[in-house]
Steps between C-alpha positions, in 0.01 A plus 500: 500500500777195458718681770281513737322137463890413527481725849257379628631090410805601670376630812251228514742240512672735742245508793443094450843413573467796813183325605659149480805577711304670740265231557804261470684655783182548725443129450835393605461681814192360617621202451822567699274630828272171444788258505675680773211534735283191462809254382822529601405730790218206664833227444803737647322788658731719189386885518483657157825706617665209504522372883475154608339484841571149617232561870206382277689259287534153433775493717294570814521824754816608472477883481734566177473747255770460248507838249511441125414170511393363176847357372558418840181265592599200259875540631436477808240198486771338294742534789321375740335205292898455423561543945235224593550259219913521634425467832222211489716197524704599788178512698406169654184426695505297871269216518393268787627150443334272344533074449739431233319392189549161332485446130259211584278676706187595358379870449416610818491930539629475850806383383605822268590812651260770392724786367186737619528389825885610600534547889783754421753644275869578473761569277813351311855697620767240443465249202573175746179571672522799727123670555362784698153486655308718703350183627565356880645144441774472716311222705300317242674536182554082476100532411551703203606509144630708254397574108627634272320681166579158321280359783805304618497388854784547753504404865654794754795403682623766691342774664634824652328791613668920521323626819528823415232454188370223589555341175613178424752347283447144398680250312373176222808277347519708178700639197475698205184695648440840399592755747388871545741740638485734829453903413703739622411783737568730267248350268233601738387845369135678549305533178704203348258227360463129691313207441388240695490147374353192691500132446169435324622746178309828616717853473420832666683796422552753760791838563727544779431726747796411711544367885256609777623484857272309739432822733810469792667794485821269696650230249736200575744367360453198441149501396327631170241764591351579160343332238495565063173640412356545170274724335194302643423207744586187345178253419458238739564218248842658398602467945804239466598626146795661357514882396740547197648797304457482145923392501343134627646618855325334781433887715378331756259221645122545661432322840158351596361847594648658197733668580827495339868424605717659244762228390802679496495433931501105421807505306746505844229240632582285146891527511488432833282191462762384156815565761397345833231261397255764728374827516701708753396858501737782664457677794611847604278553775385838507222728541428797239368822370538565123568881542363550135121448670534788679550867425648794687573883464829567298643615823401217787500245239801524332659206737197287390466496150697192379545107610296345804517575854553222762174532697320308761207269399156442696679261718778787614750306295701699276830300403430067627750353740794324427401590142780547202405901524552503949810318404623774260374773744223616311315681788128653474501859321812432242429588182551236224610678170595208292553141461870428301453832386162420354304838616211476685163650307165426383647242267720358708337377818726380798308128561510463115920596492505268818304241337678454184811377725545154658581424837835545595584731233750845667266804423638857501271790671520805453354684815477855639492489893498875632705753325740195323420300228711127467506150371436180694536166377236205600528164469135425415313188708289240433102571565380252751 
């Protein structure tokens, strides 16, 4: 009889503890599914396979589904607290004048410049008071200020405008100012992450898609004919604003429509600007095909697979007169291969190669004209 009371004690105690972890377990998974669907899923939109899809988000539409996300959420909302919060004070907002303020003068609201009520933006890119602004202000700019995040005040004293954004660069009697540097091209790559910061402290994050051609199948030049898009259209409170990478790089700047110039094309207009006190962009003078637009059988299209193709425009101008390139001999139907033996592609467009140059720089060309292929050397112009 004692062995099996002690049996039946054992197994007893046996099924309890079964029982208990069973029910433990169970427990801990319905809790997991709870907290993952009605929690953290209704704050990030996080799947319980672990995907972070960013279109219904905090961060707005943006149309990103990032797998295995749950280290990677509180990263990446630390990096781009860490983006805007380094980026901030090198934003400054553009403010109609006001009458200068007297420490005698009573309080009168009229007198203070409502940081709510900015006209315009721009941003900090030398640290003795060079700023870029998608603003027009070449002819008014003596009626506007400048401030800064420590809400000082700076009269603009120089104005000067690249015609080939449309931007403008504008100067206040500065120093020490913080300054945001110019991405590179290369920086630019779909799927990479952006945000856009504006004066008032709002942030927007957003992905690369890349640059989208306006439509003409015939390019110039000496003219830009795409623009950076992103993932999404950019609000209309963020038009003006900067677009960042999570480096702190300025990718590019948004005009009044929205759409956005990236910045790596202002750095020629900038140097320029620094060297001869004005913007002087360069000109080659040409008319274009990028042969990578278009597609041929391996047998007809072998001759038109690579570079651009000098081509005749909807005015029945293919290479300008008394340009650089009808100097050099450039004649309609060469074939332009490279620029200083920088090959022609996807990635390497000919108006951004052209572009990146100043005006009277000596340019090398590599063209293919019939059966022969050679180099030509042009002495690049200034754009009128």
């Amino acid at each position: 009889m004692n062995k099996i009371r002690n049996f039946l004690k054992k197994h007893n105690i046996l099924s309890i503890i079964v029982v208990c972890l069973v029910f433990g377990v169970g427990g801990g998974l319905v809790g997991t599914i709870i907290a993952v669907n009605y929690f953290i899923s209704s704050s990030y939109s996080l799947s319980p396979f672990g995907n972070i899809d960013l279109s219904q988000s905090k961060y707005g539409e943006q149309g990103l589904v990032i797998g295995n996300a749950r280290n990677v959420i509180v990263q990446q909302d630390a990096k781009v607290n860490e983006t805007v919060g380094a980026v901030s004070n090198s934003l400054v907002g553009i403010y109609k004048k006001q009458a200068a303020l007297k420490l005698s003068d009573s309080f009168v609201l009229e007198n203070f410049y409502k940081l709510s009520d900015a006209a315009g933006q721009g941003f900090i890119i030398t640290s003795d008071g060079w700023i870029v602004t998608s603003m027009s202000l070449e002819k008014n700019y003596s009626g506007y200020v400048i401030i800064t995040k420590d809400k000082k005040i700076y009269s603009i004293d120089k104005v000067a405008t690249d015609k080939l954004t449309n931007f403008n660069f504008i100067h206040v009697s500065a120093k020490d100012l913080p300054v945001i540097k110019f991405a590179e091209k290369s920086e630019i790559t779909a799927g990479s992450l952006a945000v856009g910061v504006n004066w008032s402290g709002s942030s927007w994050l957003s992905a690369l898609q890349g640059f989208r051609r306006k439509g003409l199948l015939v390019e110039s030049s000496d003219n830009f004919s795409d623009k950076l898009i992103l993932n999404n259209n950019l609000p209309q409170d963020f038009s003006g604003s900067v677009i960042f990478n999570l480096a702190g790089n300025a990718l590019g700047l948004a005009d009044a429509k929205g759409e956005i110039e990236a910045m790596s094309r202002l750095k020629s207009a900038a140097d320029s600007l620094f060297k001869n006190k004005i913007i002087k962009r360069p000109s080659l003078g040409i008319n274009y095909i990028d042969l990578t637009q278009l597609a041929a059988d391996s047998i007809t299209g072998s001759k038109w697979q690579k570079g651009v193709i000098i081509y005749k425009d909807q005015k029945g101008v293919a290479v300008q007169k008394n340009s650089p390139a009808e100097k050099a001999g450039l004649k309609e139907g060469d074939i332009i291969i490279s620029v200083d033996d920088v090959s022609l592609s996807q990635n390497n467009d000919l108006t951004d190669l052209i572009q990146d140059h100043a005006f009277n720089d000596n340019i090398i060309l590599s063209i293919k004209r019939g059966g022969d292929e050679k180099k030509i050397t042009v002495t690049l112009a200034e754009q009128k």
